[in-house]
py3Dmol code that shows the C-alpha trace and the ligand (Angstrom):
import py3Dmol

protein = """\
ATOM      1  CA  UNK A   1      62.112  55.319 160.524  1.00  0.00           C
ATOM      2  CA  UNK A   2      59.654  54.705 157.708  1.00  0.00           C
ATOM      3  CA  UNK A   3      59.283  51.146 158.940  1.00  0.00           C
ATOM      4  CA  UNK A   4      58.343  52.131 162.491  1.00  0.00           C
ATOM      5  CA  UNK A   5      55.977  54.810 161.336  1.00  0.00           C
ATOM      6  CA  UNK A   6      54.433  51.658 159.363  1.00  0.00           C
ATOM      7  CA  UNK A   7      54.336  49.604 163.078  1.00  0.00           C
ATOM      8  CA  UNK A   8      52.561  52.265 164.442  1.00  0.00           C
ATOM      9  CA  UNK A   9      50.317  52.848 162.050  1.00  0.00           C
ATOM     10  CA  UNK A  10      49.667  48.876 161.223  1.00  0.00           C
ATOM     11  CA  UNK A  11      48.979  48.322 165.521  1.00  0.00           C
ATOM     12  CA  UNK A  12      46.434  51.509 165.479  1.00  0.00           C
ATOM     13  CA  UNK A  13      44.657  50.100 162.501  1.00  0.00           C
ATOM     14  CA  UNK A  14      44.653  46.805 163.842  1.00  0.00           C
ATOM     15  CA  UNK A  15      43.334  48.289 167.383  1.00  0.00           C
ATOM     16  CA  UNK A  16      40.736  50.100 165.369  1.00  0.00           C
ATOM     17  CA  UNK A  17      39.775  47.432 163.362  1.00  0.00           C
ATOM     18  CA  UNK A  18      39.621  44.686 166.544  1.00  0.00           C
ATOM     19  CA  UNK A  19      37.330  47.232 168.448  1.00  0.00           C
ATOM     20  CA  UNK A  20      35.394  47.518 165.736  1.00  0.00           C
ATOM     21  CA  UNK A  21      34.588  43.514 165.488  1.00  0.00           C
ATOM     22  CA  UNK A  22      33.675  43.665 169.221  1.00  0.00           C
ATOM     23  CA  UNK A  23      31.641  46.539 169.085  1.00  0.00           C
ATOM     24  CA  UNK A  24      29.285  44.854 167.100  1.00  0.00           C
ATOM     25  CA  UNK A  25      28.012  41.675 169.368  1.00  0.00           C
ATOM     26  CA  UNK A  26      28.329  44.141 172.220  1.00  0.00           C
ATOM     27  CA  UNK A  27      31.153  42.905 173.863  1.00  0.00           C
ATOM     28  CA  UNK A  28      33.450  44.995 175.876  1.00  0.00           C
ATOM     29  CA  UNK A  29      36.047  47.209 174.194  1.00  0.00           C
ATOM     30  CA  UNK A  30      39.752  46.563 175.168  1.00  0.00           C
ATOM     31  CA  UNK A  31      41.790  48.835 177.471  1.00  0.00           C
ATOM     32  CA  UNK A  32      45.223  49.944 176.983  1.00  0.00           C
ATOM     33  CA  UNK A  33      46.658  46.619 178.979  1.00  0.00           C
ATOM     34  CA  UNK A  34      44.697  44.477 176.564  1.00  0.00           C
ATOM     35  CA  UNK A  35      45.673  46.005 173.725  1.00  0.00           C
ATOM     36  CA  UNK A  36      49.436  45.693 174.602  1.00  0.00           C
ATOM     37  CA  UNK A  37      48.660  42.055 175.594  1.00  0.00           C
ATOM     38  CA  UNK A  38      47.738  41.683 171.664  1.00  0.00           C
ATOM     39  CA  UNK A  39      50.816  43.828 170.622  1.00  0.00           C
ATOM     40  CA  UNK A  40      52.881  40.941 172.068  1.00  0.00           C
ATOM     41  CA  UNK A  41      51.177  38.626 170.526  1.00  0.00           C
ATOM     42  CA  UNK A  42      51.610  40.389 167.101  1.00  0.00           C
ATOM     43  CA  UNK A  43      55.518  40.610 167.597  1.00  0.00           C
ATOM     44  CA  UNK A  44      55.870  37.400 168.461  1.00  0.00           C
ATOM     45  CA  UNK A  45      53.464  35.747 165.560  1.00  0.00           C
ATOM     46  CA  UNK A  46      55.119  34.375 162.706  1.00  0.00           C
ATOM     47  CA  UNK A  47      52.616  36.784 160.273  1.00  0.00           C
ATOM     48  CA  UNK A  48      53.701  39.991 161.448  1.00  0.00           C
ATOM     49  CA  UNK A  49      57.329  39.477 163.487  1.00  0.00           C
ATOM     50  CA  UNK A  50      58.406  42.177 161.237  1.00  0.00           C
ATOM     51  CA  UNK A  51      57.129  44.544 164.124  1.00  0.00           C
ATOM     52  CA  UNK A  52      59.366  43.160 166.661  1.00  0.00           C
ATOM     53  CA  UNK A  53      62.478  45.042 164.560  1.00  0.00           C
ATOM     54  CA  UNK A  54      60.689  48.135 165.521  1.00  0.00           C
ATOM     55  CA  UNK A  55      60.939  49.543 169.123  1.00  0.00           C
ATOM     56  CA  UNK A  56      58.606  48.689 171.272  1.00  0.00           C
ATOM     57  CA  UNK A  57      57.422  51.959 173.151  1.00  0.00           C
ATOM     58  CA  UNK A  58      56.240  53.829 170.026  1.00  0.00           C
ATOM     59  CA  UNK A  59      53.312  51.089 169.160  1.00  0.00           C
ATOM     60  CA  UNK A  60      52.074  50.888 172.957  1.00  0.00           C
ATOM     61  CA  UNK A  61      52.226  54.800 172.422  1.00  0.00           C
ATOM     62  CA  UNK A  62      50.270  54.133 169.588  1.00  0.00           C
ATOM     63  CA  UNK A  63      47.674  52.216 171.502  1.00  0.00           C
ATOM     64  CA  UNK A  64      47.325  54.808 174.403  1.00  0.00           C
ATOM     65  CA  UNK A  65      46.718  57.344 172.126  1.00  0.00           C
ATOM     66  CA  UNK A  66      44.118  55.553 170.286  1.00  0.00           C
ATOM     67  CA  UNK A  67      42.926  54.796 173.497  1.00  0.00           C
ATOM     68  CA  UNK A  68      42.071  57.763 174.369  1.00  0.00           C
ATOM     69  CA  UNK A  69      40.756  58.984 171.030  1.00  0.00           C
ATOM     70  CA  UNK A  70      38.132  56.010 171.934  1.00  0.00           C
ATOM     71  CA  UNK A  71      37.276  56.768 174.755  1.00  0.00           C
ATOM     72  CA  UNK A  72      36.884  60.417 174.110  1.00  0.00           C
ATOM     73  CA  UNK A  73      34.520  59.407 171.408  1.00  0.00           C
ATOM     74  CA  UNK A  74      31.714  57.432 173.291  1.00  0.00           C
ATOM     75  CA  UNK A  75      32.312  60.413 175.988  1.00  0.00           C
ATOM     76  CA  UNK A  76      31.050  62.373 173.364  1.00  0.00           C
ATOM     77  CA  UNK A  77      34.044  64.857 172.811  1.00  0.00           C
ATOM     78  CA  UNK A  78      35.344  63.876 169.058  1.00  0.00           C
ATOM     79  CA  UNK A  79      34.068  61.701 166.387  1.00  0.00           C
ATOM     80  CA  UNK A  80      35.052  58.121 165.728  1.00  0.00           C
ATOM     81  CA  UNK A  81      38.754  57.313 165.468  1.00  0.00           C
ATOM     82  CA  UNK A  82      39.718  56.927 161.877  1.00  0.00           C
ATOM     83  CA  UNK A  83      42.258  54.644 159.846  1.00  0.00           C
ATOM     84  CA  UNK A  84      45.741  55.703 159.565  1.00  0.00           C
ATOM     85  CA  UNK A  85      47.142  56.228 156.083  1.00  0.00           C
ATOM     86  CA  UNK A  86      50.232  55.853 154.413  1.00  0.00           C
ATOM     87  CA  UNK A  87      51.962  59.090 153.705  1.00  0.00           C
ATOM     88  CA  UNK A  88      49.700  60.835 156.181  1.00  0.00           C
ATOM     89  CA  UNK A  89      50.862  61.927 160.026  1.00  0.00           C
ATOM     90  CA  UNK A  90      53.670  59.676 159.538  1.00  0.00           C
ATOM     91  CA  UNK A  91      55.389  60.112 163.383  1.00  0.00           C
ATOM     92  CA  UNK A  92      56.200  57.971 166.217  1.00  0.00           C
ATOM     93  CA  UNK A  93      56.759  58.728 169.731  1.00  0.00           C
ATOM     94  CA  UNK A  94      59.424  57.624 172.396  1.00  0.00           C
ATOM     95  CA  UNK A  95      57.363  58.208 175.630  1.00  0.00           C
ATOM     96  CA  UNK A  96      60.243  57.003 177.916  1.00  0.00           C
ATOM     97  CA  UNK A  97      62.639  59.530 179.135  1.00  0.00           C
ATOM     98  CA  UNK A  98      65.048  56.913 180.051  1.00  0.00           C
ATOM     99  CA  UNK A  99      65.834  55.777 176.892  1.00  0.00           C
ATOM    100  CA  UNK A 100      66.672  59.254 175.125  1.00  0.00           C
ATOM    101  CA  UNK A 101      69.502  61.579 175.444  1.00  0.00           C
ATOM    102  CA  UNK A 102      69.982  64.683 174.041  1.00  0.00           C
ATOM    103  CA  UNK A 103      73.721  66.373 173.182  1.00  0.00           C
ATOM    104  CA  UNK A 104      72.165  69.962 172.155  1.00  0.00           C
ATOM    105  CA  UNK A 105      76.147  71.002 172.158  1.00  0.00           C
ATOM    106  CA  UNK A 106      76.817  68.520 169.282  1.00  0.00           C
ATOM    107  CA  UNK A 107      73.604  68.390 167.905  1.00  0.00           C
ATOM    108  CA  UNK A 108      72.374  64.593 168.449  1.00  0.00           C
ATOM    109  CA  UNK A 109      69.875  62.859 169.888  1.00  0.00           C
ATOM    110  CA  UNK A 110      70.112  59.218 170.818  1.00  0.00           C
ATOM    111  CA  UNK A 111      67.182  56.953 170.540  1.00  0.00           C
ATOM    112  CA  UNK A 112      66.374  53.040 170.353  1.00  0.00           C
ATOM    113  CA  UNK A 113      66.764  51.209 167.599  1.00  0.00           C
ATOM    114  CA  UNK A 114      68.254  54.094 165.643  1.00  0.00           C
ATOM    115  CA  UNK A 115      71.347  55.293 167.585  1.00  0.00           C
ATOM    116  CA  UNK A 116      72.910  58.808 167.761  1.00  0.00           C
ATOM    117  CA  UNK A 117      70.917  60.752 164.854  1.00  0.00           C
ATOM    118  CA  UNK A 118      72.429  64.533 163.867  1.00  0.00           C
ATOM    119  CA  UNK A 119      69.942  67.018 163.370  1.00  0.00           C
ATOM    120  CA  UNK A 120      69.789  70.953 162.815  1.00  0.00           C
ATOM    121  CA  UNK A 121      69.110  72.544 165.426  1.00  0.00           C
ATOM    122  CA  UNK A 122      66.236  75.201 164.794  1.00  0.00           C
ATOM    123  CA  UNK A 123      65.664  75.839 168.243  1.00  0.00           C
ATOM    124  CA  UNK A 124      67.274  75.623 171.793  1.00  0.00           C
ATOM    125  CA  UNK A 125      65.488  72.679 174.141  1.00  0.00           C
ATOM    126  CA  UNK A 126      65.169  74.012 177.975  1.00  0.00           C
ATOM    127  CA  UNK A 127      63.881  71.729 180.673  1.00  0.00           C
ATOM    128  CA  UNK A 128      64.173  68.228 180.197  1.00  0.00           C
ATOM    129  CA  UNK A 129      62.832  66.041 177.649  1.00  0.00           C
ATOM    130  CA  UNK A 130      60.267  63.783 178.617  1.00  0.00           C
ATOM    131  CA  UNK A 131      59.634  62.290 174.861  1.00  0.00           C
ATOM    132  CA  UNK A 132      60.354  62.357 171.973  1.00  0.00           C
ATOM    133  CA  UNK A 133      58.498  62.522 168.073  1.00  0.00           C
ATOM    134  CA  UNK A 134      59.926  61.512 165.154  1.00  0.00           C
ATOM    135  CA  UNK A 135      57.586  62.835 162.690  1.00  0.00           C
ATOM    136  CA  UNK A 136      58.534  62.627 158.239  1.00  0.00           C
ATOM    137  CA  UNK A 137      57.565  65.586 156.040  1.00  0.00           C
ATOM    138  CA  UNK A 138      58.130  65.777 152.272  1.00  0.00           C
ATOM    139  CA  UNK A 139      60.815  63.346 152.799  1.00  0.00           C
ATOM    140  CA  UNK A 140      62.404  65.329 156.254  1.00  0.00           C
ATOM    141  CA  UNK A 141      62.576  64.195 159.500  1.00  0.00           C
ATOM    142  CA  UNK A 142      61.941  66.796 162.432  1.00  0.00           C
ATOM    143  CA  UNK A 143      61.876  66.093 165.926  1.00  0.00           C
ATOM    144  CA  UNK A 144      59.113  67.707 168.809  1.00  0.00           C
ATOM    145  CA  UNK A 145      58.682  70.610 169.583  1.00  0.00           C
ATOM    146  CA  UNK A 146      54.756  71.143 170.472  1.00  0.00           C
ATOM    147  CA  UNK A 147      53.610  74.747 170.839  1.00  0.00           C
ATOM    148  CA  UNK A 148      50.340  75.415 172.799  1.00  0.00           C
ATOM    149  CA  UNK A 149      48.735  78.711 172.315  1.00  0.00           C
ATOM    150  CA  UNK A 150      48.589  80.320 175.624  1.00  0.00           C
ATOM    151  CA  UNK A 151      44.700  81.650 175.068  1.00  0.00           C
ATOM    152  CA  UNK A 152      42.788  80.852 178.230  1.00  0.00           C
ATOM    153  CA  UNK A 153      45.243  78.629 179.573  1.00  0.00           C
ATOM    154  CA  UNK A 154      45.231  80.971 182.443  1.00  0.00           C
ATOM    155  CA  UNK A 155      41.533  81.219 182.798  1.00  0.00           C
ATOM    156  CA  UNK A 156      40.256  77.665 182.105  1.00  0.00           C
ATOM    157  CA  UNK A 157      39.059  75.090 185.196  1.00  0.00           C
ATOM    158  CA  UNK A 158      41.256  72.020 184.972  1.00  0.00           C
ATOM    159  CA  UNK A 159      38.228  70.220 186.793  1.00  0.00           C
ATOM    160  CA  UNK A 160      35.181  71.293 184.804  1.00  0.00           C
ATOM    161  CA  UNK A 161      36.930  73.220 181.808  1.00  0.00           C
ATOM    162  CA  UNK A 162      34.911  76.217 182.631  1.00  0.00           C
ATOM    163  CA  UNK A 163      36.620  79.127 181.337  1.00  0.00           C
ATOM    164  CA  UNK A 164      36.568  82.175 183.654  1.00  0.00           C
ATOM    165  CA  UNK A 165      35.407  85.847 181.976  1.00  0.00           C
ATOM    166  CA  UNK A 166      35.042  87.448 185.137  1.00  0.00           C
ATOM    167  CA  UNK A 167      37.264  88.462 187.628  1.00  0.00           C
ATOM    168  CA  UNK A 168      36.701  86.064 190.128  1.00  0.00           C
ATOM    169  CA  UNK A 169      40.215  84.427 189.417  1.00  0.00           C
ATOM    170  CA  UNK A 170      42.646  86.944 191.513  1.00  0.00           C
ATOM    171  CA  UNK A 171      46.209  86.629 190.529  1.00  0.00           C
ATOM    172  CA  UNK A 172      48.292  84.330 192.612  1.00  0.00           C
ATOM    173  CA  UNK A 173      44.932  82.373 192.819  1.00  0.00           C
ATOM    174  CA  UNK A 174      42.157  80.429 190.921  1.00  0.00           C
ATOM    175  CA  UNK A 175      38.608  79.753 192.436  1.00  0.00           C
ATOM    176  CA  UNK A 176      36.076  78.220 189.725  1.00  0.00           C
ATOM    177  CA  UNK A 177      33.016  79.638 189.805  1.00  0.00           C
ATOM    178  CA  UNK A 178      31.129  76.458 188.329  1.00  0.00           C
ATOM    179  CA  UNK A 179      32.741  73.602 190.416  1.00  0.00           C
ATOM    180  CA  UNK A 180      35.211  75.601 193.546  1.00  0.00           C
ATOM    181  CA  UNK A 181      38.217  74.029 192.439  1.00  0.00           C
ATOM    182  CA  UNK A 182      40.735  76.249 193.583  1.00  0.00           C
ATOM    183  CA  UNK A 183      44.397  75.754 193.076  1.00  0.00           C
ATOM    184  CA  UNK A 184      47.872  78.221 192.126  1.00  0.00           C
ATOM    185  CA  UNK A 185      47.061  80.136 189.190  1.00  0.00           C
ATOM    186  CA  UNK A 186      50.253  79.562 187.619  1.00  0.00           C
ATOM    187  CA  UNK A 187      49.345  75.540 188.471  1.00  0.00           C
ATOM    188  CA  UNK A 188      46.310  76.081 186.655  1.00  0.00           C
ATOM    189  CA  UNK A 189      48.341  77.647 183.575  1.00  0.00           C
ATOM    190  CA  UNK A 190      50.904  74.539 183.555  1.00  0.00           C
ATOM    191  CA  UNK A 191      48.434  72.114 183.979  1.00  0.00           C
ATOM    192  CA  UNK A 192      46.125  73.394 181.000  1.00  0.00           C
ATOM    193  CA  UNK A 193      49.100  73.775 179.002  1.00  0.00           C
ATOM    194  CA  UNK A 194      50.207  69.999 179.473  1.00  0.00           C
ATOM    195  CA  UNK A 195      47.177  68.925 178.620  1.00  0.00           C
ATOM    196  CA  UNK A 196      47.028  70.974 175.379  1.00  0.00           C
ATOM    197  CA  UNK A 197      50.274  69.325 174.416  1.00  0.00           C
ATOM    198  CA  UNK A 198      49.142  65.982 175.259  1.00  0.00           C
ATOM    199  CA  UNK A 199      45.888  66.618 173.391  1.00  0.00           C
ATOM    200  CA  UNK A 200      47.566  68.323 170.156  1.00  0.00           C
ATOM    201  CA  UNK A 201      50.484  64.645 170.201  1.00  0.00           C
ATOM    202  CA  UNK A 202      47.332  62.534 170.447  1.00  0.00           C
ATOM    203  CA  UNK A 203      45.646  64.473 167.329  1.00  0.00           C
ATOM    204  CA  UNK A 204      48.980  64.099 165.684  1.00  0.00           C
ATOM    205  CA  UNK A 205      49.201  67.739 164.526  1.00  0.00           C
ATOM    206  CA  UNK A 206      52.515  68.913 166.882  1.00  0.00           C
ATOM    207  CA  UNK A 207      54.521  71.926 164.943  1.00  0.00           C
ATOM    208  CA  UNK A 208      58.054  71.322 164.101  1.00  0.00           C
ATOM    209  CA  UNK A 209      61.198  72.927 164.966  1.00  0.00           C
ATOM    210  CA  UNK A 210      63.886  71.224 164.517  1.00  0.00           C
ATOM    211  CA  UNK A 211      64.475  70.070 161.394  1.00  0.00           C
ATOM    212  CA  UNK A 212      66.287  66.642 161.452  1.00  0.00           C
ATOM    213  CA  UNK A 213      67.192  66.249 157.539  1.00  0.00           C
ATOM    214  CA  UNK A 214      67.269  62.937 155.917  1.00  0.00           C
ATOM    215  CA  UNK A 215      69.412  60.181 157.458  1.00  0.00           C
ATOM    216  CA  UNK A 216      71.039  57.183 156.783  1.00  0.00           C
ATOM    217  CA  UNK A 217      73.161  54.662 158.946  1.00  0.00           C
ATOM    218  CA  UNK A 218      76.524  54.679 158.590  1.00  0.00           C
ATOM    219  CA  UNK A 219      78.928  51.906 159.163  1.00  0.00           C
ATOM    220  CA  UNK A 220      79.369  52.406 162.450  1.00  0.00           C
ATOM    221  CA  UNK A 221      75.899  52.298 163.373  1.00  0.00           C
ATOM    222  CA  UNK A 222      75.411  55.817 163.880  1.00  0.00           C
ATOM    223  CA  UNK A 223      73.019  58.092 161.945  1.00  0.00           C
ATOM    224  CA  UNK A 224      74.446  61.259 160.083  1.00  0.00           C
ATOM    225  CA  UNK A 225      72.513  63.858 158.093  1.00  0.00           C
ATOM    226  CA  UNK A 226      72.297  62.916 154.509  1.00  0.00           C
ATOM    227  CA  UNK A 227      73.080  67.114 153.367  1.00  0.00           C
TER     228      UNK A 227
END
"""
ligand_1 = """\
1
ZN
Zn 35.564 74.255 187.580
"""
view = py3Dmol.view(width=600, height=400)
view.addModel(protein, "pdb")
view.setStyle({"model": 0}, {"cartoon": {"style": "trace"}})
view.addModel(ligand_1, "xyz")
view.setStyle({"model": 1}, {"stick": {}})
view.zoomTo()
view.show()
């Protein structure tokens, strides 16, 4: 798990870095396809192969993310990406639904590249999981629950972001006063609370709840918790 963290971390520096370079002579940054054009590249170059042991899914994750952290920068709505360090935010992502499984009544979740992997189970997971982080902390693993405070998730305009202090809104439904989008409030609420969990994954700062204990492989391939 340490080594993927590493992958990650080694492609979004490497993204980072490349934009950087072309940012200079003006040329044009790279999107998301480009950058998982180069991720191929990487895996298959004799230099860094050592990323093709890692899953695939959690670097182009990687890349989205920073991705978007770009682009939010030159739109103006956070400061310049930084480097990744070692020891710091240390989490991967499987974005694919497909490829995880979840046995809540035996407490183990199934991923690539690592197999069935016990964990404690802190907290009961309703509705289906749509991906999973793996994030270390003071030598723990935990896996992804993100909590989004509900303030104004009610009241803000998922088209302008205008956030609604008058009445205006009724309560089965939303009109913005800025821009007339007008939609289900409880919509409105789900949508603004998606995005805060997207946003909060992207800035790498998701809570934790359940705590997945150290692990090591056993013999048979599967993970089991260390205590
Ligand atoms: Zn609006």
């Amino acid at each position: 798990m340490r080594r993927f963290t590493g992958s990650c971390r080694f492609v979004d520096n490497k993204a980072l870095a490349l934009q950087k370079e072309r940012y200079k002579p003006g040329q044009p940054t790279l999107g998301y396809a480009g950058l998982c054009q180069l991720l191929t590249a990487w895996r298959h170059s004799t230099d860094t192969k050592w990323l093709s042991e890692a899953p695939v899914h959690p670097p182009q994750q990687s890349l989205k993310d920073f991705e978007r952290a770009y682009a939010h920068f030159f739109a103006k709505r956070a400061g310049f990406p930084r480097s990744k360090k070692k020891g710091q935010s240390d989490s991967f992502c499987y974005p694919d639904p497909t490829q995880i499984k979840l046995d809540q009544a035996n407490s183990r979740l199934f991923v690539p590249k690592l197999g069935w992997l016990r964990y404690r189970n802190s907290r009961e997971v309703l509705g289906t999981v749509k991906n999973v982080t793996l994030s270390q902390s003071c030598g723990k693993w935990f896996v992804r629950l993100v909590a989004v405070l509900p303030q104004h998730t009610s009241r803000t305009c998922p088209c302008c972001g205008h956030v609604s202090v008058d009445k205006r809104w009724t309560q089965s439904q939303c009109v913005c006063v800025e821009c007339g989008y007008e939609n289900n409030a409880d919509l409105v609420g789900a949508i603004n609370v998606l995005r805060a969990g997207h946003a909060r994954i992207a800035c790498e700062v998701s809570s934790i709840a359940l705590p997945a204990a150290g692990t090591h492989r056993s013999d048979s391939g599967a993970a089991q918790c260390r205590a």
